[in-house]
ZAMARGU-4260 file (C-alpha; in steps of 0.2 Angstrom, whole numbers, plus 5000, padded with zeros to 4 digits):
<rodrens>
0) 5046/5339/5069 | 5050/5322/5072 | 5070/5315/5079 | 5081/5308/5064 | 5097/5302/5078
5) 5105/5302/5096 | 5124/5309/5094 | 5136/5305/5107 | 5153/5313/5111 | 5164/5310/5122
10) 5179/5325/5124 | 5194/5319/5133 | 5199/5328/5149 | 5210/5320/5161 | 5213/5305/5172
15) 5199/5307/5180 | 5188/5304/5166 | 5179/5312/5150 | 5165/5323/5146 | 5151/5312/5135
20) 5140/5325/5131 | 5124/5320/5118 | 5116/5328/5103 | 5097/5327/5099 | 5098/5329/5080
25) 5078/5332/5071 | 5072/5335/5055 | 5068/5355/5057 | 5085/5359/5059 | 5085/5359/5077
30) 5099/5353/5091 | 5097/5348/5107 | 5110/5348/5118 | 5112/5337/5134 | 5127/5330/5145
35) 5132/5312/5151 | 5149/5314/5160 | 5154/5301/5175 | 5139/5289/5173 | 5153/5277/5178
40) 5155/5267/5160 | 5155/5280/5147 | 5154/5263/5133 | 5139/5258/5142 | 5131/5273/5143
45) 5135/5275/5123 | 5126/5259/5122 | 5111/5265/5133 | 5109/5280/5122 | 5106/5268/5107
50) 5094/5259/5115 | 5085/5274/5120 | 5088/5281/5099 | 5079/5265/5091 | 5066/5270/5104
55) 5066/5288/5099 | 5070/5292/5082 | 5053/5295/5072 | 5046/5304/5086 | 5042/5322/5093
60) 5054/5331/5101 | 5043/5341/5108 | 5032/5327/5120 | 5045/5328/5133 | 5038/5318/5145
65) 5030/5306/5135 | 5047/5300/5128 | 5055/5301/5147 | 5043/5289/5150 | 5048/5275/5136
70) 5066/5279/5142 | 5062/5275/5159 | 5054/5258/5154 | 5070/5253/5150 | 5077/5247/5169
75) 5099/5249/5163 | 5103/5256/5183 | 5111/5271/5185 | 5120/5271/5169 | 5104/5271/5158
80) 5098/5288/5172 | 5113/5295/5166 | 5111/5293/5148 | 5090/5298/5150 | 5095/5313/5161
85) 5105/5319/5145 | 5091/5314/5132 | 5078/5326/5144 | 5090/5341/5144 | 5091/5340/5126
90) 5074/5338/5124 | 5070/5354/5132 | 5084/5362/5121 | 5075/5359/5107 | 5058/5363/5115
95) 5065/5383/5119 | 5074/5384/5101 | 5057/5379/5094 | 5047/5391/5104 | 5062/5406/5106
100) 5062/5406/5122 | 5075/5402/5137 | 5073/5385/5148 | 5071/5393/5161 | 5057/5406/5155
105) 5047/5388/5151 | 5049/5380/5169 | 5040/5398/5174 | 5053/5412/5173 | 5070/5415/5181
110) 5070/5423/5201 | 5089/5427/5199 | 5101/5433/5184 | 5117/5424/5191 | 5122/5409/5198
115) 5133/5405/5213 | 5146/5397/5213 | 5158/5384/5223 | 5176/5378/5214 | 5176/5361/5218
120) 5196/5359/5219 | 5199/5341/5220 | 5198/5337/5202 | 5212/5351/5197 | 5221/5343/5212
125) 5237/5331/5209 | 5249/5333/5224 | 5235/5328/5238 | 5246/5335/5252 | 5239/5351/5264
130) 5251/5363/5252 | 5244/5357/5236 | 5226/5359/5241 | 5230/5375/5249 | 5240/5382/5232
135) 5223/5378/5223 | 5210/5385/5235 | 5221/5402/5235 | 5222/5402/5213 | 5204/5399/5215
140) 5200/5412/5225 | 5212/5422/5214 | 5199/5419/5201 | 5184/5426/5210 | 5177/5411/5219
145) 5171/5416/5238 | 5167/5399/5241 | 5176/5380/5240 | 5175/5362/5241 | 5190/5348/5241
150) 5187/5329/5246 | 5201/5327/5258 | 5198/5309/5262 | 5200/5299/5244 | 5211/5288/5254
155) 5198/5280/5265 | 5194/5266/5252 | 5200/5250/5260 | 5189/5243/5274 | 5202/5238/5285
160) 5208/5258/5288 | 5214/5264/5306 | 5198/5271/5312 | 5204/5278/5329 | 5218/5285/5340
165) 5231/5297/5332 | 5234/5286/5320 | 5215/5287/5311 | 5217/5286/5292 | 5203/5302/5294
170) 5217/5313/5303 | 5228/5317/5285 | 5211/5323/5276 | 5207/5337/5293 | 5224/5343/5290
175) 5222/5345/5271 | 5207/5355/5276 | 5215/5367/5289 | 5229/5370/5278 | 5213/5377/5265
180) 5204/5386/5279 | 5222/5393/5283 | 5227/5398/5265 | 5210/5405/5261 | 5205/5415/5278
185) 5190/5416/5286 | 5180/5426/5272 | 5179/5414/5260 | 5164/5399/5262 | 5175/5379/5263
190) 5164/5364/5261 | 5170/5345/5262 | 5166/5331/5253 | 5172/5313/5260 | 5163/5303/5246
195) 5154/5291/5257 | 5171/5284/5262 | 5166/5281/5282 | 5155/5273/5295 | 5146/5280/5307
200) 5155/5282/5321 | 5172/5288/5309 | 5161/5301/5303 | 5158/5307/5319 | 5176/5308/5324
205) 5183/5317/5309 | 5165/5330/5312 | 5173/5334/5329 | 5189/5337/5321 | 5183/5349/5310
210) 5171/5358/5320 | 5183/5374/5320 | 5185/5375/5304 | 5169/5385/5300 | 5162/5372/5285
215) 5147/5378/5273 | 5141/5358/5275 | 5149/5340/5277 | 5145/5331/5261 | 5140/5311/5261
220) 5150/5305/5276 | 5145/5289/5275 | 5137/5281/5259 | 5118/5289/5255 | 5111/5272/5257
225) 5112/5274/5275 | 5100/5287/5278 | 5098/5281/5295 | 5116/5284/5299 | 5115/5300/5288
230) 5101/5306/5298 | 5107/5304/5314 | 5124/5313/5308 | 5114/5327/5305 | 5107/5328/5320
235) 5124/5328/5329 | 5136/5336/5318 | 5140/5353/5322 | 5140/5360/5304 | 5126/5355/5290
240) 5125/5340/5280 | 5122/5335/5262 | 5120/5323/5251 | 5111/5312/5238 | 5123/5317/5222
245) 5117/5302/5212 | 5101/5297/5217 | 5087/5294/5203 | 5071/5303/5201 | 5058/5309/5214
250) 5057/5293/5221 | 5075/5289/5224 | 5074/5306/5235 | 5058/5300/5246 | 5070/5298/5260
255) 5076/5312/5260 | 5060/5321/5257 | 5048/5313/5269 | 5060/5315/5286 | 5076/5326/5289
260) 5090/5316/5284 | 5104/5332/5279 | 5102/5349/5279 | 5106/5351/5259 | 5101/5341/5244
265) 5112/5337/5229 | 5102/5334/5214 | 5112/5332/5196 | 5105/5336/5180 | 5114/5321/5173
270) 5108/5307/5185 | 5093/5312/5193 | 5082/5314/5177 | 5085/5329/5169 | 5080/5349/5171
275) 5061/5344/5175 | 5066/5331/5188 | 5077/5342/5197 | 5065/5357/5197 | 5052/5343/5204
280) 5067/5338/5217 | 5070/5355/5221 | 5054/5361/5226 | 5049/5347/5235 | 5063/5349/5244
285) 5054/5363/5254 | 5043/5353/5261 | 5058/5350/5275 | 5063/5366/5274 | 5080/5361/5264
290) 5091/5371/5252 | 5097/5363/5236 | 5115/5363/5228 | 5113/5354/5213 | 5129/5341/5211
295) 5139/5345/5196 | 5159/5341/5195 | 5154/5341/5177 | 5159/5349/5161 | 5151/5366/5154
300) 5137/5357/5147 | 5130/5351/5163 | 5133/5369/5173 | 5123/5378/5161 | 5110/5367/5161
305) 5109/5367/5178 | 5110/5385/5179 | 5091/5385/5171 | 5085/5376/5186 | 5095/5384/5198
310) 5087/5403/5193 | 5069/5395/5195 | 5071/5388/5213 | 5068/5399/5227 | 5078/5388/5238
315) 5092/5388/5227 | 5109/5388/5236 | 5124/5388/5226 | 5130/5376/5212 | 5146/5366/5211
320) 5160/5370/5200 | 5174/5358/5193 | 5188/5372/5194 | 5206/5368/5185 | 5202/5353/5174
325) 5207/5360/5159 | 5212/5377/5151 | 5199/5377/5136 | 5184/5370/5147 | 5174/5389/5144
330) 5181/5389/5126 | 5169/5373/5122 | 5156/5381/5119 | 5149/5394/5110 | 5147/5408/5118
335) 5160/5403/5130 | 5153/5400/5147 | 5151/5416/5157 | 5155/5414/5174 | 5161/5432/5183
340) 5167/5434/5199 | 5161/5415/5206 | 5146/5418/5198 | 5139/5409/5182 | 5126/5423/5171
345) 5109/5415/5166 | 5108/5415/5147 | 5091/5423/5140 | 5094/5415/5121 | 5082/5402/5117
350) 5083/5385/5123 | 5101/5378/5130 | 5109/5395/5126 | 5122/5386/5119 | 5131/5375/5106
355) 5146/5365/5104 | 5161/5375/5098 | 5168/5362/5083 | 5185/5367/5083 | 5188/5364/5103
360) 5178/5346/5101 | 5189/5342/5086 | 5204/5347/5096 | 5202/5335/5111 | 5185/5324/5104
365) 5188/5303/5109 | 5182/5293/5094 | 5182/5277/5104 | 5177/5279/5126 | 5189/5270/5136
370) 5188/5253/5142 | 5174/5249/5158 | 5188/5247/5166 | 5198/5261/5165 | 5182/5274/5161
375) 5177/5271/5178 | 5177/5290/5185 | 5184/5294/5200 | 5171/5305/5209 | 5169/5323/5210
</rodrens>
């Protein structure tokens, strides 16, 4: 069986960016399907995948990791992890196709059936006041999610910011989240994400002011570069930390494998590799005692994807959600994507599980990604 093309396709969504996801087309027959989304530049990651497709095409599908290996010689930055990560995953959909068997049966068999899961609210989210945030939480509980994550600070981009005093820019992101933890009660599990977005001592503060509010974990207060400042956060906060959403491969995550930096690692399928790379990730990750909650404001691609490694790990926690993009999002594929009561079922069918539904792709497919410019994803 050798490869015969690399397929992009981009599906629009909304203004917070597209999903690209990637077909691995072969000569048996088979399809492998992978995802790409928010690599940042969906036109350069397209013209990352054609690299990695003059490299690819003529060879076997099935050596998985010899052709993650010639991809990785190809040194693009995050953009080109993105585009590999998507390669892997369909890789090892055509791998469980070939054999009959589910992904998660070949990376040594599944632990769990279903999948927690968290509705990340802040893509759905438009009118960023304490009452919009609040209206979604409460729909996405509605809808059987018993845990949530918003990313109350999106405003904290400009360096100059009020850092102090009453008027600290951080003070309008806490009320957002205690109108959530209001709205939702005490039952119901509330993470926050502040994007990297502060410095230390900021971090700190806004901590403090949210130490009644009960939080599952305090996501990348300040950029994951700074494992230092990370580290120390985490030894001060008083709720857990996590972080490391985009980081690349095992040895991108040596920080935070070799010393305590947060209390909850972040892997995503579509950055940090692929499925193997993140199993990899994952159980070393026990080696500091830590959980993982693999990153994914993603489309349905990515989620089931990650669902395979999720079901292997024993450290597993719970799996990210983009909740409220867009009506059709479980219609896109085929079967449509099961998630019941906050949780998303493991498929048992070989490979992926699951294909492209034409008629949704045709209905909202991109023939032409936006401009670098204004492709440039907002994050999760």
């Amino acid at each position: 069986m050798q490869i015969t093309d690399i397929e992009p396709v981009v599906v629009h969504v909304n203004q917070r960016g597209d999903w690209l996801f990637v077909l691995v087309h072969t000569d048996a027959g088979l399809t492998g399907l992978g995802e790409a989304s928010h690599s940042g530049n969906d036109a350069l990651c397209i013209a990352a995948l054609e690299v990695f497709k003059r490299q690819l095409v003529g060879q076997s599908p099935l050596a998985i990791n010899l052709r993650v290996q010639a991809m990785r010689r190809m040194d693009g930055g995050r953009i080109a992890h993105t585009a590999l990560s998507a390669v892997e995953q369909a890789l090892w959909d055509i791998l469980g196709q070939h054999l009959g068997a589910p992904i998660h049966q070949l990376l040594g068999g599944a632990v769990r059936d279903r999948v927690r899961l968290y509705a990340n609210i802040n893509r759905h989210v438009r009118e960023r006041t304490p009452e919009g945030f609040a209206r979604a939480a409460t729909q996405a509980v509605a809808q059987g999610f018993t845990a949530i994550k918003l990313a109350p600070f999106d405003e904290l981009r400009a360096r100059d910011h009020v850092r102090t005093g009453p008027d600290a820019a951080w003070r309008r992101g806490v009320d957002r989240v205690r109108a959530v933890r209001e709205a939702i009660g005490d039952g119901v599990e509330l993470a926050v994400d502040c994007h990297g977005r502060m410095e230390a001592s900021e971090a700190r503060l806004a901590a403090q002011a949210l130490a009644d509010c009960n939080l599952f974990w305090y996501e990348e207060p300040v950029h994951h570069h700074h494992v230092d400042d990370l580290a120390a956060i985490t030894q001060w906060a008083p709720m857990p930390t996590a972080s490391a959403e985009v980081v690349f491969g095992m040895e991108g995550f040596r920080p935070f494998l070799t010393r305590r930096v947060v209390d909850v690692l972040m892997p995503d399928v579509k950055h940090d590799g692929g499925l193997l790379e993140t199993r990899h990730i994952g159980e070393a990750a026990r080696l500091q005692d830590l959980l993982v909650a693999p990153h994914n404001p993603s489309g349905p691609v990515a989620s089931v994807a990650s669902a395979h490694v999720c079901a292997v790990l024993p450290n597993f926690y719970i799996l990210e959600y983009a909740w409220g993009e867009v009506a059709w999002r479980a219609d896109l594929l085929t079967p449509a994507e099961p998630v019941v009561d906050g949780c998303l079922l493991l498929s048992h069918a070989p490979g992926l599980g699951y294909r492209l539904n034409p008629d949704v792709v045709a209905a909202h497919r991109v023939d032409r990604p936006r401009a670098a410019d204004s492709s440039r994803v907002q994050p999760g």
